[in-house]
C-alpha positions, 0 to 999 in steps of 0.5 A, a space after each residue: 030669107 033672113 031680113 036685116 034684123 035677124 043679120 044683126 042679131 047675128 053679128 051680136 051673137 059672133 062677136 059683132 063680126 069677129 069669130 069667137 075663139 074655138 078650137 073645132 075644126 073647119 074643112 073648107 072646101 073650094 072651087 078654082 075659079 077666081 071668086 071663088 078664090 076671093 071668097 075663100 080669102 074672106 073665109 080665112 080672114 075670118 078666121 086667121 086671127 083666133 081659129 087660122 091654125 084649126 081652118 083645113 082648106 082643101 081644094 075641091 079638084 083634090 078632093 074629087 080626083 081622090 089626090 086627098 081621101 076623107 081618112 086623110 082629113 080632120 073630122 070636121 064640126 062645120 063645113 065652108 063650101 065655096 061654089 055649087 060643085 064644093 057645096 055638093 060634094 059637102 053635102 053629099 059627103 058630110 050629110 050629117 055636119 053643119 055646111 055653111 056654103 056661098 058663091 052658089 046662084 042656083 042652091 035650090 038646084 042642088 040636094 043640100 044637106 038639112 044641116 046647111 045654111 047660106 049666102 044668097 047670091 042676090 042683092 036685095 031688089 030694094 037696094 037695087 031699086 034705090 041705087 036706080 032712084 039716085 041715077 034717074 027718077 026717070 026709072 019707073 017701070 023696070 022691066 025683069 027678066 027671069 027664070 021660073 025658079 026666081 018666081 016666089 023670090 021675085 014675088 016676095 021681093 015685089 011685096 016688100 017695096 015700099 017707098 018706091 015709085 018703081 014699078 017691077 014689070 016681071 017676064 018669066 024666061 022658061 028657055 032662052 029661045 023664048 027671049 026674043 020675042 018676050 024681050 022684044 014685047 018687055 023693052 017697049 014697056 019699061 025704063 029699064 032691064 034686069 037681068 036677075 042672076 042665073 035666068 040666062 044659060 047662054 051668051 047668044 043671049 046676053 049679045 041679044 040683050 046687049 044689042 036690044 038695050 043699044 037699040 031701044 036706048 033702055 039701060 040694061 042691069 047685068 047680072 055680072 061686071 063682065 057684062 057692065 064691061 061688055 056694054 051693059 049699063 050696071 050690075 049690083 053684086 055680092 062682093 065675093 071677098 065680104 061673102 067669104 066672111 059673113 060665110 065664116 062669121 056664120 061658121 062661127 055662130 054655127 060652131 057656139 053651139 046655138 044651134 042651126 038659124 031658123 032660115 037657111 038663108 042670109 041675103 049679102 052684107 055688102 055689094 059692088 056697084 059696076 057702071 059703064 060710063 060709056 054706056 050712060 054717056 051715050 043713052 044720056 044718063 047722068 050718073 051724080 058723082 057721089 054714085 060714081 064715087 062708090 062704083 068698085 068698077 067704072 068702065 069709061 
């Protein structure tokens, strides 16, 4: 992953976040679901001022249902893709141009083009870790819950926290029929659970963690505000919006002819902070105003 010093250099290198005028093409290809949409708005928010007319969006259905054909399309120089479907369909159908992709938990799962770059879809465990330290520094041990593609991740990440009373208590989640019993063991030796992004396949799974956590009165970190509103205690995510635009300033670092960044990976600029008060009430958790006051989402 791209560390913060090699993301600054990139926003120098852009502009400091505004995409240089140009006047080469973008097919930005997108899924339906609802933050995909939010992220292809940042996309064309990045662009709108110098490049709006040169953007071409094109909706992945129209594009895998033949309603729109290649011929049909400009010839791209850079191609955005929003979502795991639209990244495979741009990989698969551009091999040989530059694809910036976002909204995509599992790339690895995906057989990207050599010419694509991204937006992770995980916050950074130092930032989760820190935002923990602020709501209780009764939180050090922190049980991880994940699946075996995340392991180099969450071993690197382990590495890098310093500073930090935390300790990570990490359970590799191969099926979700082994998270009973591994869940089960996990919750009696932590303050804390976490659901890395993309472990779980199931919703049998989240109920069980949902009710563990109630039982046991550890907090449980989701890995969606759906799940903070459903009972979990919080979730750190990517804000889909901010991702569309660092996806678009990465379009236009690709577009100025530097040529491709020597990771292709860039962890989020920003994140959203989801609570559930209710939760917290009722596991007698404090949360300080200043940590309430920057949740995007607070369930009461």
């Amino acid at each position: 992953m791209i560390r913060a010093a090699l993301v600054a250099a990139l926003l120098i290198w852009t502009g400091g976040g505004a995409t240089p005028a140009l006047s080469e093409e973008i097919l930005l290809i997108y899924g339906d679901q609802p933050l995909y949409q939010q992220a292809t708005d940042g996309v064309t928010d990045s662009f709108r001022a110098d490049l709006g007319e040169r953007v071409t969006r094109l909706p992945l259905n129209d594009l895998l249902s033949g309603a729109v054909s290649m011929g049909e399309l400009p010839t791209p120089d850079v191609v955005i893709a929003v979502g795991a479907a639209a990244t495979r369909a741009a990989s698969q159908r551009y091999p040989e141009r530059p694809i910036v992709f976002c909204m995509v938990i599992r790339p690895e799962r995906i057989d990207l083009s050599p010419y694509a770059v991204g937006i992770s879809m995980f916050v950074p465990i130092q930032d989760l870790i820190a935002t923990l330290a602020l709501i209780s520094p009764n939180i050090r041990h922190l049980g991880v819950l994940h699946g075996p593609e995340h392991r180099a991740m969450i071993e690197e990440e382990s590495a890098r926290l310093t500073g930090f009373e935390t300790r990570l208590i990490p359970v590799e989640i191969n099926d979700d029929r082994d998270l009973p019993k591994l869940a089960r063991k996990l919750v009696l030796q932590s303050d804390a659970l976490w659901i890395v992004p993309g472990s779980l396949s199931g919703p049998e799974a989240y109920q069980f963690l949902l009710r563990l956590s109630t039982e046991h009165r550890v907090p449980l970190i989701g890995d969606s505000p759906a799940l903070v509103k459903a009972g979990a205690f919080m979730s750190i995510t990517p804000d889909p919006t901010d991702i569309g635009r660092q996806a678009g300033r990465l379009a236009g670092y690709l577009l100025s002819g530097e040529g491709l960044p020597p990771e292709p990976m860039f962890q989020p600029d920003m994140a959203n902070l989801s609570l559930n008060l209710r939760t917290a009430r009722a596991m007698n958790i404090e949360i300080p105003p200043l940590v309430r006051q920057f949740a995007s989402i607070a369930v009461e």
